[in-house]
LOVEX-264246 format. One record per residue (C-alpha): residue number from 0; x, y, z. Coordinates in steps of 0.25 Angstrom, whole numbers, always signed. Each point is the difference from the previous one (the first is absolute). Layout:
<atoms>
+-----+-------+-------+-------+
|   n |  east | north |    up |
+-----+-------+-------+-------+
| NUM |     X |     Y |     Z |
...
+-----+-------+-------+-------+
</atoms>
This chain:
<atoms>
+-----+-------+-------+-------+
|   n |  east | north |    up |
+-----+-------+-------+-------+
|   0 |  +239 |  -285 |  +219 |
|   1 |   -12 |    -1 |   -10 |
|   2 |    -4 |   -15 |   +11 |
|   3 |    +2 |   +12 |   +12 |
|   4 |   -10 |   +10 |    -8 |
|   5 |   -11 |   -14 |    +0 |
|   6 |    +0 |    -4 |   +13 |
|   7 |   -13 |    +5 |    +7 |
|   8 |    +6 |    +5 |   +13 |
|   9 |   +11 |    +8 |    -8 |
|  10 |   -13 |    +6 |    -7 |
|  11 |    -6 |    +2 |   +14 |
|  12 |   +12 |    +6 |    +7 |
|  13 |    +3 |   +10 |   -15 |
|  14 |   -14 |    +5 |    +1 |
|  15 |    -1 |    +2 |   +18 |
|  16 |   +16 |    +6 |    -1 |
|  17 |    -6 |    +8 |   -13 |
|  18 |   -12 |    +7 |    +9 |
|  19 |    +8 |    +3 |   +12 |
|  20 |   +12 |    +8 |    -8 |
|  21 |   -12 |    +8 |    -7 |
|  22 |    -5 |    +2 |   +12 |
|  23 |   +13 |    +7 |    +4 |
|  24 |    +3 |    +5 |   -11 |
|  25 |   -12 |    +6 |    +0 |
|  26 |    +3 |    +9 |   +14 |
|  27 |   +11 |    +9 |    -7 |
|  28 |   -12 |    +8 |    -9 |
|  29 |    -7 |    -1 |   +14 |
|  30 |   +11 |    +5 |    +9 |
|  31 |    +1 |   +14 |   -13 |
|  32 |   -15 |    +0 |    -1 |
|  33 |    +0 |    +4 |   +17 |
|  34 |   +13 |    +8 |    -3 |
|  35 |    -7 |    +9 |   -10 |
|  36 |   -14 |    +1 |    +8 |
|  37 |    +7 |    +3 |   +14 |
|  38 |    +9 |    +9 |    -7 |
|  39 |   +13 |    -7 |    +7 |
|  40 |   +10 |    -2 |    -7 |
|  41 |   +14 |    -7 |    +3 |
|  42 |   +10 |    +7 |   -11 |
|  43 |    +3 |   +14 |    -3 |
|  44 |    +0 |    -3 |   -15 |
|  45 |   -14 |    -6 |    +3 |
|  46 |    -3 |   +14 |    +1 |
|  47 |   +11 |    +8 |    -6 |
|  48 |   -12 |    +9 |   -10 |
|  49 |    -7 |    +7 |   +13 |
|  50 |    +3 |   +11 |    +8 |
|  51 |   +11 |    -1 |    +9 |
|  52 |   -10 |    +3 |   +11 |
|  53 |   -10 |   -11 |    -5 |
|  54 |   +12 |    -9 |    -1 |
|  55 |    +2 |    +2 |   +15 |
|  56 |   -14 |    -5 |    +4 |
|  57 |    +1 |   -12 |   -10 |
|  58 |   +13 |    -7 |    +5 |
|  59 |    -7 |    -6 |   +10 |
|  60 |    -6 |   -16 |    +7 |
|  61 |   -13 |    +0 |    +0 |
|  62 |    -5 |   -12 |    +9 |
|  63 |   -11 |    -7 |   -12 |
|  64 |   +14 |    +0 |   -10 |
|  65 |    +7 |    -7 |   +12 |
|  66 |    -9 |   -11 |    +4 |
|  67 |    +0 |    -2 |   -16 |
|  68 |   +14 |    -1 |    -1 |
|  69 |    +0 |   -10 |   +10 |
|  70 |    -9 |    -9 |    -4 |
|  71 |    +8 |    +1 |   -12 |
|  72 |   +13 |    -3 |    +9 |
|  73 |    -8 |   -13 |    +7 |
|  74 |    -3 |    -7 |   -15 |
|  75 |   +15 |    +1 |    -3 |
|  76 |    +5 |    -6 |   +11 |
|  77 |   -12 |   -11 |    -1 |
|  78 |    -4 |    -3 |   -15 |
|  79 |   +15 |    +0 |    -5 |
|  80 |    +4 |   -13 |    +8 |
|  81 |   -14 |    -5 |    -4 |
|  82 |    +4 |    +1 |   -14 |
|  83 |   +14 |    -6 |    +4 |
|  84 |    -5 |   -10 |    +9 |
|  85 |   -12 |    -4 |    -8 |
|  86 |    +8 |    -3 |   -13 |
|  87 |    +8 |    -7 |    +9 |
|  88 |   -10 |    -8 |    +6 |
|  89 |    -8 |    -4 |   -14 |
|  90 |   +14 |    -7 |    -4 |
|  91 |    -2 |    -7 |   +12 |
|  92 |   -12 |    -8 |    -9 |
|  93 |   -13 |    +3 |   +12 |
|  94 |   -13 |    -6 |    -1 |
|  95 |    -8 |   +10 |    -9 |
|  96 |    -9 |    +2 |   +11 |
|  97 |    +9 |    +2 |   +10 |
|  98 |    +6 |   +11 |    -7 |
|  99 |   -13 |    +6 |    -5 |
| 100 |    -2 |    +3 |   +16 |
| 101 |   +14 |    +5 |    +2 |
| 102 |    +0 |   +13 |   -11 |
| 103 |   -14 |    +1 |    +1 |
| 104 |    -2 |    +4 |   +15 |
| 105 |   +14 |    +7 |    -1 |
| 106 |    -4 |    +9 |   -12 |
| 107 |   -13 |    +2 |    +8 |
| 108 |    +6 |    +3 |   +13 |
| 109 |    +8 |   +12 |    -9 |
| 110 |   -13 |    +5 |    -5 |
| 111 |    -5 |    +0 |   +14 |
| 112 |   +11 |    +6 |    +8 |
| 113 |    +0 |   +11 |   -12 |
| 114 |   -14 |    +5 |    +2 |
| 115 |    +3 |    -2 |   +18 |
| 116 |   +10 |    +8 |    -4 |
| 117 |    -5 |   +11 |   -11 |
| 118 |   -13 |    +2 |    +8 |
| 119 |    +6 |    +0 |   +14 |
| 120 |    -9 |   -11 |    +5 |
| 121 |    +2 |    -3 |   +16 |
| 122 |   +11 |   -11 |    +4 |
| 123 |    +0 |   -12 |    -2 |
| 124 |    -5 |    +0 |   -13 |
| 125 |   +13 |    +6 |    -6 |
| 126 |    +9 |    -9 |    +8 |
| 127 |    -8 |   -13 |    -1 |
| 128 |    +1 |    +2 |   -16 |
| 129 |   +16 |    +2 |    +1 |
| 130 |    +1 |   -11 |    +9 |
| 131 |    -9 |   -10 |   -10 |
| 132 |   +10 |    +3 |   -12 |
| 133 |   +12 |    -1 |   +10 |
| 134 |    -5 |   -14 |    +4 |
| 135 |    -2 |    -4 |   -16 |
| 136 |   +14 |    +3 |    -3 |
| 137 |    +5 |    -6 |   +11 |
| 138 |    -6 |   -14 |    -4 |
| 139 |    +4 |    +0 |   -13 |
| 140 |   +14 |    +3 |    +4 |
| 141 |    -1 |   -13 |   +10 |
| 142 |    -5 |    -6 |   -12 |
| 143 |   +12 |    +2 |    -8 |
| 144 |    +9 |    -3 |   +11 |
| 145 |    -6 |   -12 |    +3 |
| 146 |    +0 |    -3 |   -14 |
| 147 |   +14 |    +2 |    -6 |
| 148 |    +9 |    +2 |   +12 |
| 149 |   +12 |    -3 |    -3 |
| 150 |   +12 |    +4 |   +12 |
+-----+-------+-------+-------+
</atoms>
């Protein structure tokens, strides 16, 4: 384990892995910061302490708290099987370079598709950046295949 914590892509792929997951992480305080200025809210005990009128208007969607929700949706389905995949693929012993090009343009293509998608820039921008991280985790996944396949 402490060879593993050396090697230079490990380090490489801790570091890209490390900024995407913040990144997620990062789009739960968002999704309650647009809950709270929008005044929607999911739960009843969200807002249990205000009138039961005022309760009424607040257990509601608001379209902003949606798109954030599925921007936060999209990077669960997409950096989890980076992290899987990518550990997977550093086992794999790649050329440091190689893999420098793999988790950096997939953690830039999250960064990306989250501002297409935060700031409702126009298609393609949204899908493009989807697509590029796609594209990075399915040639690391080939990689490993290729690699270690063992039937």
């Amino acid at each position: 384990m402490a060879k593993l914590m050396e090697d230079e892509v490990f380090k490489a792929f801790t570091t890209y892995a490390v900024i995407v997951v913040v990144k997620m992480l990062l789009m739960a305080p968002l999704t309650a910061f647009y809950r709270i200025t929008r005044g929607a809210f999911a739960n009843e005990e969200d807002v249990a302490i205000k009138p039961a009128e005022e309760r009424k208007k607040l257990l509601r969607n608001h379209p902003d708290v949606e798109r954030v929700r599925r921007c936060h949706q999209n990077d669960l389905e997409n950096i989890i099987p980076f992290v899987l995949v990518g550990l997977l693929y550093t086992l794999t012993g790649p050329v440091l370079s190689t893999a420098l090009l793999h988790f950096r343009i997939f953690a830039g293509s999250r960064i990306c598709h989250t501002i297409a998608y935060l700031f409702s820039l126009p298609q393609p921008s949204r899908a493009l950046s989807w697509v590029v991280g796609l594209l990075v985790n399915f040639s690391m996944s080939y990689n490993v295949l290729s690699t270690v396949l063992y039937l």
